[in-house]
N, CA, C and O atoms as a DFTB+ gen file, in Angstrom:
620 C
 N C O
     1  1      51.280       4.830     -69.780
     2  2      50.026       5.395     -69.318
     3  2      48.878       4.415     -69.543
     4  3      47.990       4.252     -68.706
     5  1      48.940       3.665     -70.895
     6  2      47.308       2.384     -71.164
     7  2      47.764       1.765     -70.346
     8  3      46.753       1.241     -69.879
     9  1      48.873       1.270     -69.572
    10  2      49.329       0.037     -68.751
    11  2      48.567       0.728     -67.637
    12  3      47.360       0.489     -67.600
    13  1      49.034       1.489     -66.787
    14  2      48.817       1.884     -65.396
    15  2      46.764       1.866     -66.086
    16  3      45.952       1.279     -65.371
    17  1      46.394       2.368     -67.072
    18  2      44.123       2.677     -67.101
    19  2      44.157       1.211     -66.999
    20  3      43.588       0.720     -66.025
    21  1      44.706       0.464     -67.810
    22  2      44.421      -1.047     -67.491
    23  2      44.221      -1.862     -65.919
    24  3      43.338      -2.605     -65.491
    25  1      45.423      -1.356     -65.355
    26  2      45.868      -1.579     -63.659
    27  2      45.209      -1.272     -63.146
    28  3      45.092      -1.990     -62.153
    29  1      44.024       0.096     -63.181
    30  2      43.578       0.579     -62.598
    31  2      41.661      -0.017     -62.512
    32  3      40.898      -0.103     -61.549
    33  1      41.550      -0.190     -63.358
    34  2      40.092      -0.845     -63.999
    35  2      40.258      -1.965     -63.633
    36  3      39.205      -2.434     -63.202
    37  1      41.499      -2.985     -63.570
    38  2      41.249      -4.282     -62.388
    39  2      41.170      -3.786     -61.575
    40  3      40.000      -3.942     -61.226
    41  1      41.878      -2.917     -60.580
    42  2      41.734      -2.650     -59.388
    43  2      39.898      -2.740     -59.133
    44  3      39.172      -3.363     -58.359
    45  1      39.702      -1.845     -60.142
    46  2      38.009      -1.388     -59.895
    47  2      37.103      -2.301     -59.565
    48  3      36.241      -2.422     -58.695
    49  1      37.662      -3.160     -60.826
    50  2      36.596      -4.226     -61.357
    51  2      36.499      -5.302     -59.402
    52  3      35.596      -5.569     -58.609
    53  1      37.615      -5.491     -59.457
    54  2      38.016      -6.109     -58.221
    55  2      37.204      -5.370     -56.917
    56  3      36.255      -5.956     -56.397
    57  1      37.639      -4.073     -56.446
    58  2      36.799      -3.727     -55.764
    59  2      35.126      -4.063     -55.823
    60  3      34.319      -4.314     -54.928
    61  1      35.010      -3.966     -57.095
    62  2      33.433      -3.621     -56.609
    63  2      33.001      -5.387     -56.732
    64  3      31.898      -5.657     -56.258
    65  1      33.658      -6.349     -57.223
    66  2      33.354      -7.360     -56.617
    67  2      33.352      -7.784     -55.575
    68  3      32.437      -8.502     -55.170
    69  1      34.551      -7.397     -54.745
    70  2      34.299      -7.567     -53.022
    71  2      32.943      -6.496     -52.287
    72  3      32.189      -6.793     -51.360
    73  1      32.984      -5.523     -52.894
    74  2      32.068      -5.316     -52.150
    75  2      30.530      -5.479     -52.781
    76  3      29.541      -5.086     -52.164
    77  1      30.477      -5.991     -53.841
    78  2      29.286      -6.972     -54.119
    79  2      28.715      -8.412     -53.248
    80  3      27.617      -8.832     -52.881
    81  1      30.292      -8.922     -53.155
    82  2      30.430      -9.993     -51.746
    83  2      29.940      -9.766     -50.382
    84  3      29.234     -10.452     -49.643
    85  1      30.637      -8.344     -50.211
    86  2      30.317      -8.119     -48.656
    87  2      28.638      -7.857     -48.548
    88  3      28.038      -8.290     -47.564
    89  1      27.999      -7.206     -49.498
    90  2      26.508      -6.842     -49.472
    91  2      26.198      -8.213     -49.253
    92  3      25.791      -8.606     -48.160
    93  1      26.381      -9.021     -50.305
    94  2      25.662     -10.439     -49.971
    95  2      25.318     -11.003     -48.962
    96  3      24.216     -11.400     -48.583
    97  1      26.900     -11.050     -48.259
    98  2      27.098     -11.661     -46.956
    99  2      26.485     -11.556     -45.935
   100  3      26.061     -12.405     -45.150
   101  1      26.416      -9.921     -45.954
   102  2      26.233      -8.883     -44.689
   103  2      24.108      -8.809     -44.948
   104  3      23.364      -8.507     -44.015
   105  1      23.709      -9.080     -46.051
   106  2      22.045      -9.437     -46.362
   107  2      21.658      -7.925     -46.740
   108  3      20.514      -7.562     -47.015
   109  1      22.595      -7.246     -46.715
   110  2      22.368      -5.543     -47.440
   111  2      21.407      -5.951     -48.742
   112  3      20.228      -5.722     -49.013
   113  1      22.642      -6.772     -49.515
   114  2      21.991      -6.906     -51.209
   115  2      20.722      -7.191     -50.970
   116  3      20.088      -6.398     -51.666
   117  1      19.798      -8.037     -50.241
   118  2      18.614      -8.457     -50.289
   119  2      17.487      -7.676     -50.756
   120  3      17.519      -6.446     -50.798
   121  1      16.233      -8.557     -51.199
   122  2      14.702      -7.323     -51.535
   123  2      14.166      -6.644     -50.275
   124  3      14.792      -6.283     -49.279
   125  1      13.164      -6.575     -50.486
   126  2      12.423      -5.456     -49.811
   127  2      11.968      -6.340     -48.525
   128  3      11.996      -5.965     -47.353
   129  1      11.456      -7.855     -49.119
   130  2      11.351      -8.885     -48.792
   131  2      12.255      -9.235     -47.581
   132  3      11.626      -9.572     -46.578
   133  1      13.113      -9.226     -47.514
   134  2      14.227      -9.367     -46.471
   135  2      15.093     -10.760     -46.816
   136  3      15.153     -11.130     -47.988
   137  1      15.711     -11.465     -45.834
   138  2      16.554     -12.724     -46.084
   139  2      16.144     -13.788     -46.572
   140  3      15.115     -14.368     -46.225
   141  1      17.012     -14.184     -47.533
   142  2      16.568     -15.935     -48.090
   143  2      15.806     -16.458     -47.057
   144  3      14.663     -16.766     -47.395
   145  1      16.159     -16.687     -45.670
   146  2      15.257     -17.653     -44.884
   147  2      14.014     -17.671     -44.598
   148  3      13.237     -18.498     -44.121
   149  1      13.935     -16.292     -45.085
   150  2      12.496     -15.340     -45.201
   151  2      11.557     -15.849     -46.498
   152  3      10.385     -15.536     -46.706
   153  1      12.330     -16.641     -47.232
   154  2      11.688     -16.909     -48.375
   155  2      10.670     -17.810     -48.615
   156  3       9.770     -17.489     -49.391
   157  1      10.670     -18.767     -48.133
   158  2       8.934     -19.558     -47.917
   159  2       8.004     -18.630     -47.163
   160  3       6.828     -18.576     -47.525
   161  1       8.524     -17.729     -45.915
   162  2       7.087     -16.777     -45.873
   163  2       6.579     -16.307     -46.832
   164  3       5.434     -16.567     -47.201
   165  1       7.443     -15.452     -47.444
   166  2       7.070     -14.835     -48.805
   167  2       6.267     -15.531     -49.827
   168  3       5.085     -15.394     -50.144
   169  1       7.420     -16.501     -50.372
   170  2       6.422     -17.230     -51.150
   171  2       4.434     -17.204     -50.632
   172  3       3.422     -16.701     -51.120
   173  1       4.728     -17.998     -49.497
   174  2       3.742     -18.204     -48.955
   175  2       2.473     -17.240     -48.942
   176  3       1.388     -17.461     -49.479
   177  1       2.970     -15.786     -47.990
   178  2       2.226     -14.848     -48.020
   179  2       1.682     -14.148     -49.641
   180  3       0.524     -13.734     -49.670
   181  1       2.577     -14.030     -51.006
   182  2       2.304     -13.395     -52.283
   183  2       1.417     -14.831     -52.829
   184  3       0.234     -14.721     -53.149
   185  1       2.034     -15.969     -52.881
   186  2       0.888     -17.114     -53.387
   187  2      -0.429     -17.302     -53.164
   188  3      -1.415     -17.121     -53.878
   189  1      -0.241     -17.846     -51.637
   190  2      -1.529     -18.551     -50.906
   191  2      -2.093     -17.724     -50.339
   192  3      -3.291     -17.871     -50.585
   193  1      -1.808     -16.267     -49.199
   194  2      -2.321     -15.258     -49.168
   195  2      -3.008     -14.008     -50.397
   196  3      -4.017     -13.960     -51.100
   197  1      -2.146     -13.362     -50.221
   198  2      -2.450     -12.215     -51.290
   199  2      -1.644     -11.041     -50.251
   200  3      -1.623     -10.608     -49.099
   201  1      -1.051     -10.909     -51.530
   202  2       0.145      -9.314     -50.670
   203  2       0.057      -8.141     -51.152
   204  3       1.091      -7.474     -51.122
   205  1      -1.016      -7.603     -51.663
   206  2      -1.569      -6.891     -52.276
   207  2      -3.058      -6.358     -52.305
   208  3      -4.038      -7.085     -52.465
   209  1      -3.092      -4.969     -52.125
   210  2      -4.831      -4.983     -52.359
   211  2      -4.542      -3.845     -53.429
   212  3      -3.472      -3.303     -53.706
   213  1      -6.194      -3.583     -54.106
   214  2      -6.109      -2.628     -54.815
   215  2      -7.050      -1.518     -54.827
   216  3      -8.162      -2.038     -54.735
   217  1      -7.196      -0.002     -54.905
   218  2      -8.343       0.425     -54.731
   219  2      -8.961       1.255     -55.930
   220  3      -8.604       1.031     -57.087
   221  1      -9.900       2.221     -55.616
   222  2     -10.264       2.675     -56.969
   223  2      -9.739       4.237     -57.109
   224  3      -9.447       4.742     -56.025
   225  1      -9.600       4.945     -58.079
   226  2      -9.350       6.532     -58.425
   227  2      -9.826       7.132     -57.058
   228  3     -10.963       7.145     -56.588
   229  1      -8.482       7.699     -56.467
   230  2      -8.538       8.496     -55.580
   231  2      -9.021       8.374     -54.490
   232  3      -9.400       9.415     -53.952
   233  1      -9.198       7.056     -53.740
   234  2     -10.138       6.623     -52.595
   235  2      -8.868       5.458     -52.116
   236  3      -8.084       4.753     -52.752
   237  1      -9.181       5.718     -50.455
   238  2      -8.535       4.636     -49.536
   239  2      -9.946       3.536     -49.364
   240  3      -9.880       2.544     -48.638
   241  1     -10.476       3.691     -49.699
   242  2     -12.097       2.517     -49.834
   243  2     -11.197       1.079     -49.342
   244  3     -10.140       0.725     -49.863
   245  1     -11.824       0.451     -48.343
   246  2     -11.861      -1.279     -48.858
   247  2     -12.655      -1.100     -49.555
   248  3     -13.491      -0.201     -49.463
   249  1     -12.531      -2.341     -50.853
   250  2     -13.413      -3.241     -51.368
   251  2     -14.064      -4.252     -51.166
   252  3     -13.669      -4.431     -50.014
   253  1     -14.848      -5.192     -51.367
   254  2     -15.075      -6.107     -50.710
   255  2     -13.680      -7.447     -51.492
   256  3     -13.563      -8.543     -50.942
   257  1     -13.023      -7.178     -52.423
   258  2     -11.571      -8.464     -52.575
   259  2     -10.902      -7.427     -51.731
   260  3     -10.088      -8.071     -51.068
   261  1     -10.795      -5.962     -51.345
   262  2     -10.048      -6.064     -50.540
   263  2      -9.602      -6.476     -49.207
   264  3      -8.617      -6.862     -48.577
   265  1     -11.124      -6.128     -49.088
   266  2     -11.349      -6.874     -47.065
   267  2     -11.125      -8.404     -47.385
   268  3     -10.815      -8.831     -46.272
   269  1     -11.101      -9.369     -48.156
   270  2     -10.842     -10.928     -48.258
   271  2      -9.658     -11.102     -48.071
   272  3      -9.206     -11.946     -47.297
   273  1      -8.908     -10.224     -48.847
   274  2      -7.223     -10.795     -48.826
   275  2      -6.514      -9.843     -47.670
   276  3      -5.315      -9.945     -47.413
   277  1      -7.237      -9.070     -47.120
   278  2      -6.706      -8.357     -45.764
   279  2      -7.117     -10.008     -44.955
   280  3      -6.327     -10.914     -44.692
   281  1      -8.403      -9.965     -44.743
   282  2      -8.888     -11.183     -43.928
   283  2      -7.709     -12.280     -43.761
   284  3      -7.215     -12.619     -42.685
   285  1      -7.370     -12.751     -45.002
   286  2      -6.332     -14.068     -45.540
   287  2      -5.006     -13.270     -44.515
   288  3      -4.292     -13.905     -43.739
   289  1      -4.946     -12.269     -44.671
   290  2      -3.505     -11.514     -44.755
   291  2      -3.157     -11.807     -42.458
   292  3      -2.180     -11.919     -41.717
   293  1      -4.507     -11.796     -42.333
   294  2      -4.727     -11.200     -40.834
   295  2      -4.823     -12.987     -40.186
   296  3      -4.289     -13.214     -39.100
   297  1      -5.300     -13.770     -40.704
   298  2      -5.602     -15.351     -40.540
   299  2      -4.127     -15.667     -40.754
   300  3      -3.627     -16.255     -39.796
   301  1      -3.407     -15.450     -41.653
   302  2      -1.897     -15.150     -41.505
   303  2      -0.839     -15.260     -40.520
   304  3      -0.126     -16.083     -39.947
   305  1      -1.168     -13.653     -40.634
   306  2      -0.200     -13.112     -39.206
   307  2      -0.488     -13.887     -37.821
   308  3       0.202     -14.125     -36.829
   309  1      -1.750     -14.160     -38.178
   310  2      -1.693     -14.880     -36.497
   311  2      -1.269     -16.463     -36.557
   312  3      -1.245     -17.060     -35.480
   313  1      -1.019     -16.995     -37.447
   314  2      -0.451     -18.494     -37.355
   315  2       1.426     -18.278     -37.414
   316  3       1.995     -19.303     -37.040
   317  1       2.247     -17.290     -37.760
   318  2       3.497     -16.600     -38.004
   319  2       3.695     -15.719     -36.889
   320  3       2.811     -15.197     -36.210
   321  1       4.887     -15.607     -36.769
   322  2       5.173     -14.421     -36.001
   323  2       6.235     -13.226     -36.576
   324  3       7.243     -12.760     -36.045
   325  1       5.510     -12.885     -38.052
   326  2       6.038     -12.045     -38.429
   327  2       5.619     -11.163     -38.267
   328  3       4.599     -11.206     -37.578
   329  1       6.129      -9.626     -38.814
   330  2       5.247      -8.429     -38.947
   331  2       5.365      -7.556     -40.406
   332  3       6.416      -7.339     -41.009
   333  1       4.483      -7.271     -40.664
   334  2       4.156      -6.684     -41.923
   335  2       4.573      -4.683     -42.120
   336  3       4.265      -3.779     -41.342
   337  1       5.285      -4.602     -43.344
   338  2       5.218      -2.728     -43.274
   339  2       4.026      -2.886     -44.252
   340  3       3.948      -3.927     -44.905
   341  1       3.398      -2.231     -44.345
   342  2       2.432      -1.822     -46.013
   343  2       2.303      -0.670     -46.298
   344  3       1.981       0.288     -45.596
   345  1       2.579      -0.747     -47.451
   346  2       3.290       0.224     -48.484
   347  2       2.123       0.429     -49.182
   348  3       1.483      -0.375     -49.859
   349  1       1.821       2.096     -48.844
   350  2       0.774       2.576     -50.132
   351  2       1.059       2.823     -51.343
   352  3       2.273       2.900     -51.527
   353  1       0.462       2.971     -52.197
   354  2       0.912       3.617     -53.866
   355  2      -0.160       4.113     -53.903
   356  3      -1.120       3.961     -53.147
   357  1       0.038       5.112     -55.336
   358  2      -0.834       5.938     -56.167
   359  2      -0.300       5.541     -57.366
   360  3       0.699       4.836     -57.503
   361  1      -1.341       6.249     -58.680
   362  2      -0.741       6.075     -59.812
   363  2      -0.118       7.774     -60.159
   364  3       0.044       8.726     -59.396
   365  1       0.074       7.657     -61.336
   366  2       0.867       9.024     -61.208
   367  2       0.314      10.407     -61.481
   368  3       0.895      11.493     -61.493
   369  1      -0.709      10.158     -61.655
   370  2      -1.881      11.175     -61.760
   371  2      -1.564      12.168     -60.534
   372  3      -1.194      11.569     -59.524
   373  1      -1.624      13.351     -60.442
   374  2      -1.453      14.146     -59.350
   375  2      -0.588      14.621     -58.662
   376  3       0.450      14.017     -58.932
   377  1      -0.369      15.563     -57.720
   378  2       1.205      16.082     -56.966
   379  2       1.728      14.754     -56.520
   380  3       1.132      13.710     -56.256
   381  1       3.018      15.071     -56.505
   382  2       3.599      14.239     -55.588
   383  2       2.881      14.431     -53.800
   384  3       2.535      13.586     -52.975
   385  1       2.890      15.595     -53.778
   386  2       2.142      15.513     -51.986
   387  2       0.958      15.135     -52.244
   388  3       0.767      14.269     -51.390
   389  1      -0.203      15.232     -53.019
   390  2      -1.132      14.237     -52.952
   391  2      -1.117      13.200     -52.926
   392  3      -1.753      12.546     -52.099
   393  1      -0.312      12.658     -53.912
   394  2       0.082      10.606     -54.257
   395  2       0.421      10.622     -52.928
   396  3      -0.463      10.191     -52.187
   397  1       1.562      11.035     -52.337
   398  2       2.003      10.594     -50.763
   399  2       1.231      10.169     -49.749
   400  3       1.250       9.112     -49.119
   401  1       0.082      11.776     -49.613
   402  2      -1.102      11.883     -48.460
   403  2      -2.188      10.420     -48.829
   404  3      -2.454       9.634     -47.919
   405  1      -2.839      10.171     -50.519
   406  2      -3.261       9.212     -50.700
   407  2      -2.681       7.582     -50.313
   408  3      -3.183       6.764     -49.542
   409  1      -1.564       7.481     -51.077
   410  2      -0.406       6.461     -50.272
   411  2      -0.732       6.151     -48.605
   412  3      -1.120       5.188     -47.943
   413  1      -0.398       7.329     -48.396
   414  2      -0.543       7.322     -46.672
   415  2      -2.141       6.710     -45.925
   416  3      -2.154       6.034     -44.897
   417  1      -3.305       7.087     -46.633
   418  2      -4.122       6.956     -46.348
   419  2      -4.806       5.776     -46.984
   420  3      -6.020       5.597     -46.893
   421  1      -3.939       4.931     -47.669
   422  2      -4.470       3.650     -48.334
   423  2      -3.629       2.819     -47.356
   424  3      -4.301       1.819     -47.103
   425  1      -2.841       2.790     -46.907
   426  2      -1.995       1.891     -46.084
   427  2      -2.088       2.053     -44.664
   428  3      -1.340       1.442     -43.901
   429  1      -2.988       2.865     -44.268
   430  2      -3.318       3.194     -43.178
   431  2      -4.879       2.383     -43.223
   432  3      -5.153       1.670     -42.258
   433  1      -5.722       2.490     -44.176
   434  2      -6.797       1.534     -43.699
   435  2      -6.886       0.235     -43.946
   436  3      -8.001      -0.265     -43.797
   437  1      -5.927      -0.512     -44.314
   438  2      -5.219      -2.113     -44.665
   439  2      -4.608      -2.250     -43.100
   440  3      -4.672      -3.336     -42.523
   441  1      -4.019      -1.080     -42.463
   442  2      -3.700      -1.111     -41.127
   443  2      -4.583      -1.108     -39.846
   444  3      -4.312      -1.569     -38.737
   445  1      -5.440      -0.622     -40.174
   446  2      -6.602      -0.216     -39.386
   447  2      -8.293      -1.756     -39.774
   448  3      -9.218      -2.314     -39.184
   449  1      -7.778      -1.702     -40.819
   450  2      -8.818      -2.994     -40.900
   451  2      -7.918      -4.444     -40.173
   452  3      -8.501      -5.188     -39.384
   453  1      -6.677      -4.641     -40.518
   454  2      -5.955      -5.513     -39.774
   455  2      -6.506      -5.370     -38.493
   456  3      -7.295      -6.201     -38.042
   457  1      -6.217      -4.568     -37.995
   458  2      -6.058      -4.420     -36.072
   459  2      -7.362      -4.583     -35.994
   460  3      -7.768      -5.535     -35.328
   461  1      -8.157      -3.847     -36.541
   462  2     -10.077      -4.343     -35.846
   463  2     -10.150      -5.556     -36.464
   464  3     -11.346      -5.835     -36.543
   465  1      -9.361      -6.578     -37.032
   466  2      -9.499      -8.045     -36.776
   467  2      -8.645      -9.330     -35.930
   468  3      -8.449     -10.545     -35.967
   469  1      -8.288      -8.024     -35.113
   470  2      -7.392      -8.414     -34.181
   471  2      -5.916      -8.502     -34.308
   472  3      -5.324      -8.885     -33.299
   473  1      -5.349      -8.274     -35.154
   474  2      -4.103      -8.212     -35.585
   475  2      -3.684      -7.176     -34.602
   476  3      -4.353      -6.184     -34.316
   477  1      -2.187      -7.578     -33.969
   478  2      -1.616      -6.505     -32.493
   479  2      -1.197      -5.212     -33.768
   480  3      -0.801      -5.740     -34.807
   481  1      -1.217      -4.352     -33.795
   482  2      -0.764      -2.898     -34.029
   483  2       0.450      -2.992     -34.073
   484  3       0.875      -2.672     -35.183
   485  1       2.012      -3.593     -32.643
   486  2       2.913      -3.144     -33.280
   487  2       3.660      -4.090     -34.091
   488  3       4.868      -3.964     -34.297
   489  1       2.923      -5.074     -34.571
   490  2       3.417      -6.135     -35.706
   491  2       3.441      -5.089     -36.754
   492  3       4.454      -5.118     -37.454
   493  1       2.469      -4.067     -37.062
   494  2       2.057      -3.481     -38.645
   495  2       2.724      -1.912     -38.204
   496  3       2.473      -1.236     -37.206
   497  1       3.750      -1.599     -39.458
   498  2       4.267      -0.311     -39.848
   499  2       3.219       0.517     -41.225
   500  3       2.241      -0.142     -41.579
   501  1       3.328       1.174     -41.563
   502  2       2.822       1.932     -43.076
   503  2       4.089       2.414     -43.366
   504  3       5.040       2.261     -42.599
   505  1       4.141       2.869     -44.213
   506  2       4.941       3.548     -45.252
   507  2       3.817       4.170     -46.518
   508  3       2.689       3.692     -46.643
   509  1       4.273       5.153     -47.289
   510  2       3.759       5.749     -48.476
   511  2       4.832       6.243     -49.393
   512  3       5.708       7.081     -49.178
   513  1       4.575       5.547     -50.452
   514  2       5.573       5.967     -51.701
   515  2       4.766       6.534     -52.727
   516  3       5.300       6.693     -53.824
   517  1       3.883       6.781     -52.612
   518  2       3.041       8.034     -53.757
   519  2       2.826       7.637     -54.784
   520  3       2.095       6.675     -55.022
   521  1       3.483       8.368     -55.668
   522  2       3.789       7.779     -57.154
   523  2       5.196       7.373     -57.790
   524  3       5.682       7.536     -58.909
   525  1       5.855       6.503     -56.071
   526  2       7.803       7.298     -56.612
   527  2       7.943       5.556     -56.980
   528  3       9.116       5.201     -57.096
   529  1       6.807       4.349     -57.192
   530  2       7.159       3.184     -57.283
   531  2       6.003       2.282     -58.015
   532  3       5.431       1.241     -57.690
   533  1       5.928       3.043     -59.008
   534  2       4.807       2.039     -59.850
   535  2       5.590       0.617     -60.407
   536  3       6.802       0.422     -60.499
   537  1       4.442      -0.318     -60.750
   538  2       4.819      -1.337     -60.905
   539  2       4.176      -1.172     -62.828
   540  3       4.410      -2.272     -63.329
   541  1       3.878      -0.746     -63.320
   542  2       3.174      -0.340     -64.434
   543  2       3.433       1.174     -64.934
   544  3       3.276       2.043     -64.076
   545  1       3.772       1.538     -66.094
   546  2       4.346       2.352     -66.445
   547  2       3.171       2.754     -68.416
   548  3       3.349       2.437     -69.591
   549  1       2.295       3.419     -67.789
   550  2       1.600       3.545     -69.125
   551  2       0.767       4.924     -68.757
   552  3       0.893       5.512     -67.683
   553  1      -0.052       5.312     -69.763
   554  2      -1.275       7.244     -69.333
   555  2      -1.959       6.281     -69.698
   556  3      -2.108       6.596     -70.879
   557  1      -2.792       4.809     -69.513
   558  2      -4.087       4.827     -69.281
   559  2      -4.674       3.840     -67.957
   560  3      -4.040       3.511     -66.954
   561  1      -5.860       3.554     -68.259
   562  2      -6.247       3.099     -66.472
   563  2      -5.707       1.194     -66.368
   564  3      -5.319       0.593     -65.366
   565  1      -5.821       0.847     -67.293
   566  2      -4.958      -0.338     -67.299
   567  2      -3.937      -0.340     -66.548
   568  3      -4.022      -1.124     -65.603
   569  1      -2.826       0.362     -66.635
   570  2      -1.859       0.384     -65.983
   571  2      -1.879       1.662     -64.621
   572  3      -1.097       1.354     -63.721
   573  1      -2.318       2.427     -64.480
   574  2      -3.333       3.536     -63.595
   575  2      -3.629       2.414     -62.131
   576  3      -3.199       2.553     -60.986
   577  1      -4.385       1.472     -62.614
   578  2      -5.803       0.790     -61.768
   579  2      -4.194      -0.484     -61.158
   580  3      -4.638      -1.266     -60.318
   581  1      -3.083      -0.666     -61.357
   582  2      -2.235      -1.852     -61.335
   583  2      -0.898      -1.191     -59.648
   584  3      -0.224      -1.685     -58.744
   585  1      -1.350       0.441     -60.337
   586  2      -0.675       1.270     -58.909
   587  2      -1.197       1.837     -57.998
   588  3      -0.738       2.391     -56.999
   589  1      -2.411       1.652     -58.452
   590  2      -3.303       1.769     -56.842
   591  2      -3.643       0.785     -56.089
   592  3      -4.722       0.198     -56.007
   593  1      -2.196       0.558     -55.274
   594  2      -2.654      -0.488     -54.480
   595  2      -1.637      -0.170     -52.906
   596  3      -0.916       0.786     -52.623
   597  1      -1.918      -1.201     -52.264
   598  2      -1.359      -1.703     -51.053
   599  2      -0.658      -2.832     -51.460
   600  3      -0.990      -3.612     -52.353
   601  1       0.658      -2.890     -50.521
   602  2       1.440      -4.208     -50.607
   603  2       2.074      -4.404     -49.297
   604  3       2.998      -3.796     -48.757
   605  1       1.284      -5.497     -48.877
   606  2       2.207      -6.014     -47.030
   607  2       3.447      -6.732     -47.662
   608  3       3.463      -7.590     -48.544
   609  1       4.476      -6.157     -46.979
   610  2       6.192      -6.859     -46.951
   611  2       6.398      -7.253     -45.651
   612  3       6.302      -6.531     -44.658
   613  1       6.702      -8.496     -45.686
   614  2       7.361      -9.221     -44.232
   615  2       8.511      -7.956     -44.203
   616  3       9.141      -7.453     -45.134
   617  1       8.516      -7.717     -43.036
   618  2       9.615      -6.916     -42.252
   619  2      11.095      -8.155     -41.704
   620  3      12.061      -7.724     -41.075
């Protein structure tokens, strides 16, 4: 009977290495970011751009760093021919259907300031993840003020 749990746990171990392989292969495993070849955009866009904005308690507001690195973000897109999703957040303060509706409505005016600087519309998606993806994990505004933001991802 330990012979055959032994036999069986290679088997496993084995499986889930091939299909650790096949994700690789197939670009499943990848970030949010998308494919290695994708990776000097990236770089590019989180470095020298800014892939990120941030806003204040409970408001889709630009700021004025936010309208700069939208600006950078939009001077961008038009030298590339990529397209951007942007992803709202909240911090965790509040319903989940509020964080969402807020989410929704922070990534919607990073979308809407894009396009009135000419950026084409169907380059840019939204998405809203509420409070289901903080990058900061604390009850005060330090870490609060770090998940209220926007983040453009090359698609």
């Amino acid at each position: 009977m330990r012979k055959l749990f032994r036999s069986s746990n290679i088997f496993v171990a084995l499986g889930a290495s091939i299909l650790l392989a096949a994700c690789a292969a197939s670009g499943t495993g990848t970030s949010s970011y998308g494919s290695s070849k994708d990776e000097s955009a990236v770089k590019e866009l989180v470095r020298n751009v800014g892939d990120r904005v941030f806003f204040a308690t409970d408001s889709a507001a630009l700021s004025a760093d936010a309208r700069s690195t939208i600006m950078r973000q939009a001077d961008w897109l038009r030298t590339n021919s990529k397209s951007l999703t942007i992803e709202g957040h909240a911090d965790e303060r509040g319903t989940r259907e509020y964080n969402i509706a807020l989410g929704a409505r922070r990534a919607n005016a990073v979308k809407d300031y894009m396009i009135s600087l000419g950026v084409d519309g169907s380059r840019l998606e939204t998405v809203s993840w509420g409070k289901e993806r903080p990058v900061s994990l604390c009850a005060e505004d330090a870490c609060w003020s770090k998940n209220r933001r926007s983040v453009s991802v090359i698609q």
